[in-house]
Residue frames as a rotation matrix with the C-alpha (Angstrom) as fourth column:
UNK 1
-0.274 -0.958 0.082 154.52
-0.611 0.240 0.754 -67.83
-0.743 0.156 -0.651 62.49
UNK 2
0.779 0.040 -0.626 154.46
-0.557 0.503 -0.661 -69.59
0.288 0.864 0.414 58.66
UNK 3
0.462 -0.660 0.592 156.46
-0.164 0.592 0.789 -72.43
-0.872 -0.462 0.166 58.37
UNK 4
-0.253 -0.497 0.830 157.41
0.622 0.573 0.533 -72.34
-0.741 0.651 0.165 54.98
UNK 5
-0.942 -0.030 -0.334 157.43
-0.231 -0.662 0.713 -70.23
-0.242 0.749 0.617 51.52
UNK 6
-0.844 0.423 -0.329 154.62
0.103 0.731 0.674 -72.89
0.526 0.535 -0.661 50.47
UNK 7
-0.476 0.528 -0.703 152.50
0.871 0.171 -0.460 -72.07
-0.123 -0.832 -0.542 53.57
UNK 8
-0.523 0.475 -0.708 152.53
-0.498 -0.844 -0.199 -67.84
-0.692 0.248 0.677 53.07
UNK 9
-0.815 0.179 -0.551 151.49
-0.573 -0.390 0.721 -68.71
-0.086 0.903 0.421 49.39
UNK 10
-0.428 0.891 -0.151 148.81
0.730 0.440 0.523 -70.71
0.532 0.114 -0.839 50.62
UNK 11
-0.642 -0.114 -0.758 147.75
0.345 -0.926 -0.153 -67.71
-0.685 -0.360 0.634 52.83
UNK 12
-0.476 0.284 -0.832 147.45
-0.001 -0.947 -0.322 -65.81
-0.879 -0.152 0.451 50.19
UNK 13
-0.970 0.236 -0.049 145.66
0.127 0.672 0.730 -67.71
0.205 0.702 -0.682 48.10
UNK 14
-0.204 0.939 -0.275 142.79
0.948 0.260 0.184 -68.23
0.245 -0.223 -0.944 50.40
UNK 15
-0.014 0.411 -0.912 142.61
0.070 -0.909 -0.410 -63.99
-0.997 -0.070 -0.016 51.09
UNK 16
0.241 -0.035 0.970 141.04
0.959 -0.146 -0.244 -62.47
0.150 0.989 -0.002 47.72
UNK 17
0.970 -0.229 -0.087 142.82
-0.233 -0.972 -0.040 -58.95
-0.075 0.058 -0.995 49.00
UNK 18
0.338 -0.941 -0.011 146.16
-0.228 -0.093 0.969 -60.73
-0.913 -0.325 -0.246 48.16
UNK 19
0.891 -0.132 -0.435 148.04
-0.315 0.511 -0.800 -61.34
0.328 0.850 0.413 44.76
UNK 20
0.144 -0.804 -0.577 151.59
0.189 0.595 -0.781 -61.83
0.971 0.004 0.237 45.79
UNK 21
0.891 -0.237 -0.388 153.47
0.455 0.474 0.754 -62.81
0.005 -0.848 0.530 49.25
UNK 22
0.150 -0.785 0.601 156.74
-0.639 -0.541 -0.546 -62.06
0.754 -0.302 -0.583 50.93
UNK 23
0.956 -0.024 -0.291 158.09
0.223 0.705 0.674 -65.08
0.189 -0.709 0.679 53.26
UNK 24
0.210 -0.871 0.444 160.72
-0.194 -0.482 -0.854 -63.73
0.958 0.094 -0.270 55.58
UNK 25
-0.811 -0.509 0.289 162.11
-0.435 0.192 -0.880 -65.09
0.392 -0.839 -0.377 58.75
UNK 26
-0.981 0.161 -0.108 158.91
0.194 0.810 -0.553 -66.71
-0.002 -0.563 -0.826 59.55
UNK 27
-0.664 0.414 -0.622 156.96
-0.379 -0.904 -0.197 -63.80
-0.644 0.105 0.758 58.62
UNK 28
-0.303 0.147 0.942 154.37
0.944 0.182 0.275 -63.89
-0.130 0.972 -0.194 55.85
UNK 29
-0.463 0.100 -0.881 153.82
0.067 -0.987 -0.147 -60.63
-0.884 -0.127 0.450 54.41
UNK 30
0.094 0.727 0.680 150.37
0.982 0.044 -0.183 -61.11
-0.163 0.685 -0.710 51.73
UNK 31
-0.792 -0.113 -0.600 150.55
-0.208 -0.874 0.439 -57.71
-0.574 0.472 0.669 49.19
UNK 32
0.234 0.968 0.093 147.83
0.363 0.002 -0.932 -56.81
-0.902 0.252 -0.351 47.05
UNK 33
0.827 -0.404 -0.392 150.71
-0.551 -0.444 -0.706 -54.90
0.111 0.800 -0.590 44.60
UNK 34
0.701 -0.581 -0.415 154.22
0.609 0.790 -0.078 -56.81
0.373 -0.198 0.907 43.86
UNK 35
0.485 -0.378 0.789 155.74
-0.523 -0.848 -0.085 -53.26
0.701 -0.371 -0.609 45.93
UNK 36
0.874 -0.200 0.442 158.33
-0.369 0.319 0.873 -53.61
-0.316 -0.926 0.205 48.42
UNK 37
-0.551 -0.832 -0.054 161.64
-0.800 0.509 0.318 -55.81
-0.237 0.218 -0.947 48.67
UNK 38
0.769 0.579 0.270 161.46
-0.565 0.814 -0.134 -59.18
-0.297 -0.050 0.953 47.18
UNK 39
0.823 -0.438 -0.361 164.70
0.197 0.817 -0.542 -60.27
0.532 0.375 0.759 46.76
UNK 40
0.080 -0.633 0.770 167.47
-0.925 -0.335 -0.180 -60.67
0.372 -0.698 -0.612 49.80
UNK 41
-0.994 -0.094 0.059 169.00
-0.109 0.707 -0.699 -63.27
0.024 -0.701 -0.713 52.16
UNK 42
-0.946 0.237 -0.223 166.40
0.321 0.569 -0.757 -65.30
-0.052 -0.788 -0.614 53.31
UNK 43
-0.329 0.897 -0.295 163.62
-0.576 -0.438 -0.690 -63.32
-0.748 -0.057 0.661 51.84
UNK 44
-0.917 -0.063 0.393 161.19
0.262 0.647 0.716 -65.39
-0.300 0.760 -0.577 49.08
UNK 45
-0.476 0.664 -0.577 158.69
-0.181 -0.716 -0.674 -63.81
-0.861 -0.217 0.461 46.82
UNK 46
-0.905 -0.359 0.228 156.12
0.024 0.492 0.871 -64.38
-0.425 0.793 -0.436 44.56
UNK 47
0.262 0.964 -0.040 152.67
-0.961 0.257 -0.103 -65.06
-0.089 0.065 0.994 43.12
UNK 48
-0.571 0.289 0.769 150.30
-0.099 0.905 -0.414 -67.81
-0.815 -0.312 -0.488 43.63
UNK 49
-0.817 0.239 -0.525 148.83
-0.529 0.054 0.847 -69.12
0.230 0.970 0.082 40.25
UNK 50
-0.749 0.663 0.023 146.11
0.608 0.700 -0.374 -71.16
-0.264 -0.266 -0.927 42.76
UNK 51
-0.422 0.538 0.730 142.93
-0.025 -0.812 0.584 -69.55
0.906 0.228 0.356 41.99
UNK 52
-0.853 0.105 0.511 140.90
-0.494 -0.475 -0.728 -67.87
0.167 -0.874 0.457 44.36
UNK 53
-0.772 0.622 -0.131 138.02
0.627 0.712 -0.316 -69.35
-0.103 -0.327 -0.939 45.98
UNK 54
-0.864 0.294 0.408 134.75
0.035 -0.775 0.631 -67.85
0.502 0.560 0.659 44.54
UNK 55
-0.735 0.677 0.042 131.94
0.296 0.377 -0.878 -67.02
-0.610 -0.632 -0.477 46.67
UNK 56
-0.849 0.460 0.260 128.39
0.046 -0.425 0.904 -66.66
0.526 0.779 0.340 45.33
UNK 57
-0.948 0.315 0.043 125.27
-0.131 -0.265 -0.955 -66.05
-0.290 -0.911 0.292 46.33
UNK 58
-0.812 0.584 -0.021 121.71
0.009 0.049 0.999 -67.20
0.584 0.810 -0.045 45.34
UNK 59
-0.750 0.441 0.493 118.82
-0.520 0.067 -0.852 -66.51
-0.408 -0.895 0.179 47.44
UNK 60
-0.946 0.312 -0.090 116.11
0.288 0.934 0.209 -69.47
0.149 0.172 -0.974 47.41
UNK 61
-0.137 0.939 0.315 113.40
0.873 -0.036 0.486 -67.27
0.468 0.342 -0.815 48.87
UNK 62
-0.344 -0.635 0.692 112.34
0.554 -0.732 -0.396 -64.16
0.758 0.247 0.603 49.17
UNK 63
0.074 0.608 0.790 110.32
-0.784 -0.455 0.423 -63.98
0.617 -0.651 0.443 52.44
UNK 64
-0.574 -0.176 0.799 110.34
-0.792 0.367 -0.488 -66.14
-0.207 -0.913 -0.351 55.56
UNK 65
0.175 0.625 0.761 107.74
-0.390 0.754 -0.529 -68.71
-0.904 -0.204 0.375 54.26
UNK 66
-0.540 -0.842 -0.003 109.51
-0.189 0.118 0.975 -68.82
-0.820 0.527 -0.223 51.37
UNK 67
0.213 0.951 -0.223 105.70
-0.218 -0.176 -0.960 -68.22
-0.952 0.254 0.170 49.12
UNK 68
0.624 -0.116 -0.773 107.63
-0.782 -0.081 -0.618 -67.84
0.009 0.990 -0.141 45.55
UNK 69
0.438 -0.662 0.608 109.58
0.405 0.749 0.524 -71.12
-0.803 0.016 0.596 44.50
UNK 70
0.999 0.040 0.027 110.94
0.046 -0.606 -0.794 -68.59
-0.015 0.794 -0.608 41.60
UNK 71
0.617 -0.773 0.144 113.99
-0.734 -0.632 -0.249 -68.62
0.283 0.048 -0.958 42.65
UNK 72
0.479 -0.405 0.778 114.76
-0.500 0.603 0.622 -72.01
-0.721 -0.687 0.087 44.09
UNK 73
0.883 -0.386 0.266 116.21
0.457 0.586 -0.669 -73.25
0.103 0.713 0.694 40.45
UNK 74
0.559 -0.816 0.150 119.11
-0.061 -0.221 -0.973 -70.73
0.827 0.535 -0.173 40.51
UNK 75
0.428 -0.297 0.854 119.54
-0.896 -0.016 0.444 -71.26
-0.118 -0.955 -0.273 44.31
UNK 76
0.722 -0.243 0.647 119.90
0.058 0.954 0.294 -75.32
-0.689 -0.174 0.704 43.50
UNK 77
0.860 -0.413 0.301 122.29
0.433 0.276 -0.858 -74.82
0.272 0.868 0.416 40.93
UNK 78
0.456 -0.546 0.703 124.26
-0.813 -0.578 0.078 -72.37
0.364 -0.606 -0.707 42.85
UNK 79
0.334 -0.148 0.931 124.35
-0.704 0.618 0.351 -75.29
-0.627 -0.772 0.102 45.68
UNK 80
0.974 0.014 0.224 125.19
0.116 0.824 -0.555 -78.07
-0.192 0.567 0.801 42.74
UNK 81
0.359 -0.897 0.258 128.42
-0.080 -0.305 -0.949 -75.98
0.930 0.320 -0.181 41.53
UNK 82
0.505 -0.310 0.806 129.91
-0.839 -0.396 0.373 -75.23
0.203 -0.864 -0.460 45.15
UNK 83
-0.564 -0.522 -0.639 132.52
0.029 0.761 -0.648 -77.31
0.825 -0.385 -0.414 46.92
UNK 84
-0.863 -0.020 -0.505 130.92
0.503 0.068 -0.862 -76.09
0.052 -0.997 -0.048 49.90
UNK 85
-0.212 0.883 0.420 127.32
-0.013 -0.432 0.902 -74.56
0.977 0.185 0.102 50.55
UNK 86
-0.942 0.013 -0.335 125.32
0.336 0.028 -0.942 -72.41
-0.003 -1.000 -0.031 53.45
UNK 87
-0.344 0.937 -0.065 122.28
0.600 0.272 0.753 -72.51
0.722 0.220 -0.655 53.77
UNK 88
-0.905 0.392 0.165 120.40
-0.242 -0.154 -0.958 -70.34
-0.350 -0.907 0.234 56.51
UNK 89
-0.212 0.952 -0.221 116.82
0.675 0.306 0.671 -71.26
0.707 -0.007 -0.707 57.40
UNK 90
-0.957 -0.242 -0.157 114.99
0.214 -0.231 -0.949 -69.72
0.194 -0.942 0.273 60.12
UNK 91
0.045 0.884 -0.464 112.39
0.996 -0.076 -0.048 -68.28
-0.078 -0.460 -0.884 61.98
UNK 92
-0.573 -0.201 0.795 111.29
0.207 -0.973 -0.097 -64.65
0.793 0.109 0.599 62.40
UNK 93
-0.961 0.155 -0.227 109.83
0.275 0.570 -0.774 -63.22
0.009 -0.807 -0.590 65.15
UNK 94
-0.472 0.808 -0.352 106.56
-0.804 -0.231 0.547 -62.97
0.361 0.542 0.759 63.20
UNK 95
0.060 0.510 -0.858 106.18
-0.224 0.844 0.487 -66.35
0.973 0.163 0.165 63.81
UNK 96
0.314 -0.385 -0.868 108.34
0.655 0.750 -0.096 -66.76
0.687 -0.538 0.488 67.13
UNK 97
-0.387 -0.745 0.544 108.78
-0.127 -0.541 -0.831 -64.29
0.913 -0.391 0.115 69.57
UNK 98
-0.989 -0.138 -0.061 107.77
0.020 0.285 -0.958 -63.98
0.150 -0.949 -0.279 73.54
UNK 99
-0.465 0.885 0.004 104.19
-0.579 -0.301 -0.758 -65.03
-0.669 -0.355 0.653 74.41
UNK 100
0.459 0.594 -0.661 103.86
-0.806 -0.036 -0.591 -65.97
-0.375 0.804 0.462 71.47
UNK 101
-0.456 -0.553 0.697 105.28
-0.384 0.829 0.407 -70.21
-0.803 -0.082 -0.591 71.35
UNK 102
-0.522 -0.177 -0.834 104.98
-0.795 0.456 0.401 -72.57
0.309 0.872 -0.378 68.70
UNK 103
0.884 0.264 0.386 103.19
-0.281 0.960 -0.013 -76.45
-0.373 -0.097 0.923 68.77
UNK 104
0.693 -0.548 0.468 106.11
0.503 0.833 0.231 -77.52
-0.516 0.076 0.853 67.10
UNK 105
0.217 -0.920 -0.325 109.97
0.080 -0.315 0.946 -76.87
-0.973 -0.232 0.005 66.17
UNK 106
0.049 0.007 0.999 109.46
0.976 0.211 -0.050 -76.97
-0.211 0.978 0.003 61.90
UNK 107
-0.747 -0.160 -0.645 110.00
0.284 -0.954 -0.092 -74.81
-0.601 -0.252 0.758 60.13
UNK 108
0.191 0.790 -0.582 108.21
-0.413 -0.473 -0.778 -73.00
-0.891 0.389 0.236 57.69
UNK 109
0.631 0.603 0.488 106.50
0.089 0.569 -0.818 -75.19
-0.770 0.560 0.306 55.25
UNK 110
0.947 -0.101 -0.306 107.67
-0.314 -0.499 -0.808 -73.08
-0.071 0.861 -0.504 52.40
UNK 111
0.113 -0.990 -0.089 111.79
-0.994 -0.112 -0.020 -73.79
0.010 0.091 -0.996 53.56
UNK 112
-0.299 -0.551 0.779 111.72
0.151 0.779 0.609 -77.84
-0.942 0.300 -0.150 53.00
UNK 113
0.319 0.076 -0.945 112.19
-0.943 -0.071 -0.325 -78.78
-0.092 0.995 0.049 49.50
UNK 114
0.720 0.426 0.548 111.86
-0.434 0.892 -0.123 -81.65
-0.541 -0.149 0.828 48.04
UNK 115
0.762 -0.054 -0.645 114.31
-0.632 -0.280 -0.723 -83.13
-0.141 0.959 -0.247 46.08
């Protein structure tokens, strides 16, 4: 249930498979074409002029120990522009797997960065 015209068209804002809405009885109905009914009783339709949230992607390194720093400028700049940024670290089970334990919970060297 949507509570408002203002609500679908946030909706479909934040999906990037939507350009225009349809807010009917409570309904939101997100379209990718402006097909369909859009004008009746109680029916409101439209586009959203918000832009879409862009995702991007920069990988920082290209191997678990993270060996080449070759890439960690277009990764930090990536991470500089963003409202919002994810990061994964980890382990593999090169380093970590059964039998086969750690001395200590760091990770690889290679994944802190100074800065």
């Amino acid at each position: 249930m949507v509570d408002s015209p203002d609500e679908c068209c946030t909706k479909c804002t934040l999906d990037p498979d939507c350009a225009f809405f349809t807010y009917y009885d409570g309904q939101c109905y997100k379209k990718s074409t402006d097909d369909g009914k859009r004008a009746s009783a109680g029916r409101t339709a439209g586009v959203c002029n918000t832009p879409k949230p862009a995702v991007s992607f920069a990988a920082g390194c290209a191997d678990i120990y993270c060996s080449d720093a070759s890439n960690y400028a277009p990764a930090v700049a990536a991470a500089a522009a963003a409202d919002v940024t994810i990061v994964v670290l980890g382990l593999n089970q090169e380093i970590e797997a059964e039998f086969h334990d750690r001395t200590t919970i760091d990770l690889p060297a290679g994944q802190y960065v100074a800065g």
